[in-house]
C-alpha positions as CSV (number, residue, x, y, z in Angstrom):
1,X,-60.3,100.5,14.5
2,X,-61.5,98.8,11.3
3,X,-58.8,97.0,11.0
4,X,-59.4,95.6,14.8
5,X,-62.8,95.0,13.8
6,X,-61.8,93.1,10.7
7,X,-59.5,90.8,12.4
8,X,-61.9,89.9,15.1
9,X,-64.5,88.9,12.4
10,X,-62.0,86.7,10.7
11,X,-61.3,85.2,14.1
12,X,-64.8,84.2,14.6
13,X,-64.9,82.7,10.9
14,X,-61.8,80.2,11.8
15,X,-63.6,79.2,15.0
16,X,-66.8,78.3,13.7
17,X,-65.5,76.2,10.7
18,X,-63.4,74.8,12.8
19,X,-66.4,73.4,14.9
20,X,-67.9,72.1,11.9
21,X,-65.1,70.2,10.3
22,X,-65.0,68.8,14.3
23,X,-68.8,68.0,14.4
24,X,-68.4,66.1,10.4
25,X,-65.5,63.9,11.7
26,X,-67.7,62.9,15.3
27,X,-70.6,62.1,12.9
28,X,-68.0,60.1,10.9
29,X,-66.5,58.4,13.3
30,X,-69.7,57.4,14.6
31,X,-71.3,56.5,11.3
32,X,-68.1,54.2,11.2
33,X,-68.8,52.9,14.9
34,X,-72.1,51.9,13.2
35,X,-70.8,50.3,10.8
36,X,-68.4,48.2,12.7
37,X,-70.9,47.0,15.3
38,X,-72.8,45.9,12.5
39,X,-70.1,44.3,10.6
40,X,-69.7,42.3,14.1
41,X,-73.2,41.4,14.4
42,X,-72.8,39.9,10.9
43,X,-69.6,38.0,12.0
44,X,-71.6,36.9,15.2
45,X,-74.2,35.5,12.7
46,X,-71.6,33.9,10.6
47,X,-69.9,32.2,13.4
48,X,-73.4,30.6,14.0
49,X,-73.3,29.0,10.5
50,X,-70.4,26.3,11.3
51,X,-72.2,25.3,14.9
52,X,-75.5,24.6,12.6
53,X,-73.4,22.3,10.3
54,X,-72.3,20.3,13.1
55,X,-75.9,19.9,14.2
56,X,-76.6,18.6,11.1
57,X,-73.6,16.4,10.8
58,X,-74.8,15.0,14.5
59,X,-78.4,14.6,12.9
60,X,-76.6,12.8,10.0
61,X,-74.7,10.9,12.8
62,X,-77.8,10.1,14.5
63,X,-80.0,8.8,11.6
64,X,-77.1,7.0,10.4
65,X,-77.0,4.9,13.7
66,X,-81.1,4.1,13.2
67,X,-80.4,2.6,10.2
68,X,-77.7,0.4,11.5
69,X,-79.2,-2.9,12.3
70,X,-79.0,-3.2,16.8
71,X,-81.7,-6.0,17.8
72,X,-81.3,-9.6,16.1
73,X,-83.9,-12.4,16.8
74,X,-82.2,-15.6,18.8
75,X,-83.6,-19.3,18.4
76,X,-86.5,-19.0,20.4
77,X,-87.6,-15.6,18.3
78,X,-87.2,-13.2,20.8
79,X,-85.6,-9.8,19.6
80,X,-82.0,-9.3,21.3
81,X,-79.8,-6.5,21.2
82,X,-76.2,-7.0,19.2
83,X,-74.7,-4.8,21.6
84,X,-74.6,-5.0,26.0
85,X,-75.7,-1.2,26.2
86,X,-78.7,-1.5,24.3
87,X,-82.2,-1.3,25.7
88,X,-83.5,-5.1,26.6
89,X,-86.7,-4.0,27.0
90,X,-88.5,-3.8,23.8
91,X,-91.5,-5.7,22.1
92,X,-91.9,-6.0,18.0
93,X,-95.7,-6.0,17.6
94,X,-96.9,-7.3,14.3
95,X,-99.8,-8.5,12.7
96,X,-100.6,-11.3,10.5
97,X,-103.5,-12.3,7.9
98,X,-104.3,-9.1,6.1
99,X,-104.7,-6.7,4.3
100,X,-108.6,-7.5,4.3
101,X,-110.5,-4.7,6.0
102,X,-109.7,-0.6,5.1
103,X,-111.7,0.1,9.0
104,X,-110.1,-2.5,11.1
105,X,-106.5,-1.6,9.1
106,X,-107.3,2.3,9.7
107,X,-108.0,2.3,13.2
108,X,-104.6,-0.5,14.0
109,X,-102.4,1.9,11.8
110,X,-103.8,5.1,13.6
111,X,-103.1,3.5,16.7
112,X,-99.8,2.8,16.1
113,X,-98.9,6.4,14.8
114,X,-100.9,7.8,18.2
115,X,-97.9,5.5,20.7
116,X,-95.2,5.7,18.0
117,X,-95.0,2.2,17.0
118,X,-94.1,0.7,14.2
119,X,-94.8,-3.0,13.4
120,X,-94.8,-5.5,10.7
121,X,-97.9,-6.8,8.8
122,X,-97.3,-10.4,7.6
123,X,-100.2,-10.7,4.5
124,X,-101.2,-13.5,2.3
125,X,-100.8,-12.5,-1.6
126,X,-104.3,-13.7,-2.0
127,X,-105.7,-10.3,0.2
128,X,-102.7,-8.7,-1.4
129,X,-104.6,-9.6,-4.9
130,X,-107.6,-8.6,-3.7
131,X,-106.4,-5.2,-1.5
132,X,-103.4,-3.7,-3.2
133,X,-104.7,-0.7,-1.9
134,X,-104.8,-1.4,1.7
135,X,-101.2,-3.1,1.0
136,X,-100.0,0.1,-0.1
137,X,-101.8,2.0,2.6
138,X,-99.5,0.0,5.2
139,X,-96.5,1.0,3.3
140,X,-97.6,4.4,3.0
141,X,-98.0,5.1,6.8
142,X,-94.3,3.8,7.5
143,X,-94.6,0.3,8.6
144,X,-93.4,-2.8,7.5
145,X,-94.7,-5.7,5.2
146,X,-93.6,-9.4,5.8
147,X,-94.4,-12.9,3.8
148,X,-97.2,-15.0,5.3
149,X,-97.1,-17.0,2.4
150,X,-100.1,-17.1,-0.8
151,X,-102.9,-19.0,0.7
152,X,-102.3,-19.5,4.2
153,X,-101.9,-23.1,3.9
154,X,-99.8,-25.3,6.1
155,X,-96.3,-25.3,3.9
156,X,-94.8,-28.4,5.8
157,X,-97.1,-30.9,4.0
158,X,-96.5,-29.5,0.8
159,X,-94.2,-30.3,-1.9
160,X,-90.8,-28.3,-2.4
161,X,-91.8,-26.6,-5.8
162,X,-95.8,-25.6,-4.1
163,X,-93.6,-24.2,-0.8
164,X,-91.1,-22.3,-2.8
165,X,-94.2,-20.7,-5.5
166,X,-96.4,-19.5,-1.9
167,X,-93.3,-17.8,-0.8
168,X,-91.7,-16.2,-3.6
169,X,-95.3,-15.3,-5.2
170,X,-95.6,-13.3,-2.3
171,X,-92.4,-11.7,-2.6
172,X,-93.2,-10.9,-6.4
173,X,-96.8,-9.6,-6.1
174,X,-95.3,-7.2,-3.0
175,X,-92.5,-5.9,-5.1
176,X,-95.1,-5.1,-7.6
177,X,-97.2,-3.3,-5.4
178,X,-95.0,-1.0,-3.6
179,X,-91.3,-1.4,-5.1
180,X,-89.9,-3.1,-1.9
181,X,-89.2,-7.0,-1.5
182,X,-90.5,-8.4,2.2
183,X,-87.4,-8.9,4.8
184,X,-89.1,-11.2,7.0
185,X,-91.4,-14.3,6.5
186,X,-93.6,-16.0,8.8
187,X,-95.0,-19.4,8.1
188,X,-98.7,-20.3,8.7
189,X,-99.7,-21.8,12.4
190,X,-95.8,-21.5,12.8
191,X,-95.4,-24.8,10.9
192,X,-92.0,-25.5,8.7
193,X,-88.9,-27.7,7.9
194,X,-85.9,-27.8,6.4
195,X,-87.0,-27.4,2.8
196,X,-88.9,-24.1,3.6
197,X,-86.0,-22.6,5.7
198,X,-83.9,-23.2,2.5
199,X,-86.4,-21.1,0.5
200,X,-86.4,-18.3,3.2
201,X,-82.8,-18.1,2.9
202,X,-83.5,-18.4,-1.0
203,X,-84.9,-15.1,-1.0
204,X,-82.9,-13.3,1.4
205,X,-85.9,-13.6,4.1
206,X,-85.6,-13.5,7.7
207,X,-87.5,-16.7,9.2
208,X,-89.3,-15.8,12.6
209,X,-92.3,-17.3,14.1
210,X,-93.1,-15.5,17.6
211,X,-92.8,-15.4,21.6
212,X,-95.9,-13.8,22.6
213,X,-98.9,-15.5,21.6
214,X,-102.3,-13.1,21.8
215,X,-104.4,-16.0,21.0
216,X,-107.0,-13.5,19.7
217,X,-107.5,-16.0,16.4
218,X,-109.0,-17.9,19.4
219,X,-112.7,-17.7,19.6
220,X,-112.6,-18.0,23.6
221,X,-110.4,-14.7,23.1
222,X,-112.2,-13.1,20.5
223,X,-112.4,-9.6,22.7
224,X,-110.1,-6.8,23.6
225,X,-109.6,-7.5,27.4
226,X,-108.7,-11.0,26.8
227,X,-106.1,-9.8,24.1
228,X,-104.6,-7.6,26.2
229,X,-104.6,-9.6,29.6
230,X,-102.8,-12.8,27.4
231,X,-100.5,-10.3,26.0
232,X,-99.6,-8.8,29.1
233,X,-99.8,-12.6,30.9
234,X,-96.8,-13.3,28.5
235,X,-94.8,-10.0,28.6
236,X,-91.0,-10.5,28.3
237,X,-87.9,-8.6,27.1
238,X,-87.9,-9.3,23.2
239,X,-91.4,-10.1,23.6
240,X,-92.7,-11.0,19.3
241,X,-95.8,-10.5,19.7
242,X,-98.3,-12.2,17.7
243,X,-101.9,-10.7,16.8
244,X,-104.0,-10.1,13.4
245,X,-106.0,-8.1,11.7
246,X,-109.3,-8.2,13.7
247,X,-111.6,-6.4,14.7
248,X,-111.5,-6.7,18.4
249,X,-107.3,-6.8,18.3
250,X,-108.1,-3.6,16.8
251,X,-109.9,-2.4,19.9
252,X,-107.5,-3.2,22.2
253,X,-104.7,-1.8,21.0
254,X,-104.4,1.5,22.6
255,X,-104.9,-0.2,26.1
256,X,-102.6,-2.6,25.3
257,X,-99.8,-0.4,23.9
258,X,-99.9,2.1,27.2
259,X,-100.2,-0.5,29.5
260,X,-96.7,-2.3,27.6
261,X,-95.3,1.5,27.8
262,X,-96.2,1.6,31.6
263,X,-94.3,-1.3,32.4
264,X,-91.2,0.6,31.1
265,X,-90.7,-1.1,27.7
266,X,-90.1,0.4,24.2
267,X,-91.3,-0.8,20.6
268,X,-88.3,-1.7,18.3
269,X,-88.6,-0.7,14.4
270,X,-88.3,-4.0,12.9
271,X,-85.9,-1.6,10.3
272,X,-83.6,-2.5,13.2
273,X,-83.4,-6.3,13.4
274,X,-80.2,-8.0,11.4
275,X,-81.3,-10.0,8.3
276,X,-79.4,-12.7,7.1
277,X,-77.6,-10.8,4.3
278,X,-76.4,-8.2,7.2
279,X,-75.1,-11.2,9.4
């Protein structure tokens, strides 16, 4: 009877370590389940990685393309693109005879941020001389400084050597200023010869004059309305448009710059025009 007894306790023993050996490896097995999901989650992750470095590679791709020159200006100054699929409809806005006043400079250059414009602004060194602030303001908010010569003086009745010193004094005092060289010049009331072209080209400068006239240096359109309706009078693809740093230009900026938008045209980053050392 004991003996009976015996064995059936010894029988029950085997069983229940048998369960628990069964219920370690389950536990096991699904702490290695675990495991494994979460070694594929980190693959998952991993796989990401390569699909982010060809985003970045397209970004690189992207930005390198923006910096490749796509518009060039043709004999009449009007910005054309190198290439048939690029967008015809684009103005270059820019703004001449500054830097003179920090209010009337604030309110153009928060302007152009607001419609994401950029422009250029063609100074004379002597406001440079005077502003090297303001000058480096301009550069500061990401747009673009041109030549307009020292003194604002008509270059074609002066001699070679007084031509070449407005220019490149320009040039010089800018460098100075912000560590950049102007790429574009634009002579005074448009007026020029040969001898001054040969001094743009001198000094690596791309000559332009303009295509759009806003006539607000006109008294009889010394007021917003009349900027913009002479603007908008003129509009044209490649439209260079011509304005300056005055208070009423200043004004009618935001009007103007939707209603150019609204008529389905973009404004090109003068970063993009050819200069002559690119052509």
């Amino acid at each position: 009877m004991l003996n009976k007894m015996f064995l059936l306790i010894a029988a029950c023993c085997l069983i229940l370590s048998s369960c628990g050996v069964s219920g370690s490896s389950a536990g096991n097995a699904s702490s290695n389940a675990g495991q494994n999901q979460h070694a594929e989650t980190n693959t998952g992750a991993n796989d990401g990685a390569p699909n982010g470095g060809s985003n970045s590679n397209a970004e690189e791709d992207a930005n390198q393309q923006l910096s490749e020159p796509g518009y060039h200006f043709d004999q009449a100054y009007r910005v054309i693109p190198n290439n048939e699929g690029a967008d015809k409809k684009v103005v270059l806005l820019t703004f001449d005879d500054g830097p003179k006043e920090k209010e009337v400079l604030e309110q153009l250059l928060d302007t152009l941020d607001k419609h994401e414009a950029k422009a250029i602004f063609f100074v004379n060194g002597y406001h440079v001389q005077s502003n090297p602030d303001l000058l480096r303001l301009i550069h500061d908010r990401g747009q673009l400084i041109g030549n307009h010569s020292w003194d604002h003086i008509d270059l074609k009745q002066e001699s070679a050597d007084s031509a070449r010193k407005q220019v490149e004094d320009v040039q010089k005092i800018v460098e100075e200023t912000i560590g950049e060289r102007p790429q574009f010049f634009r002579p005074p009331f448009g007026s020029s010869n040969e001898t001054l072209h040969r001094i743009t080209e001198d000094n690596d400068l791309t000559y332009i004059t303009w295509s759009n006239d806003s006539m607000d240096w006109d008294p009889k359109f010394n007021n917003p309305e009349s900027v913009v309706n002479n603007i908008m009078d003129q509009l044209h693809p490649g439209s260079n448009i011509l304005m300056h740093e005055l208070p009423w230009t200043a004004e009618a900026l935001d009007e103007l710059l939707t209603k150019i938008k609204s008529e389905g045209y973009g404004f090109v980053d003068p970063r993009m025009i050819s200069h002559p050392a690119e052509s």
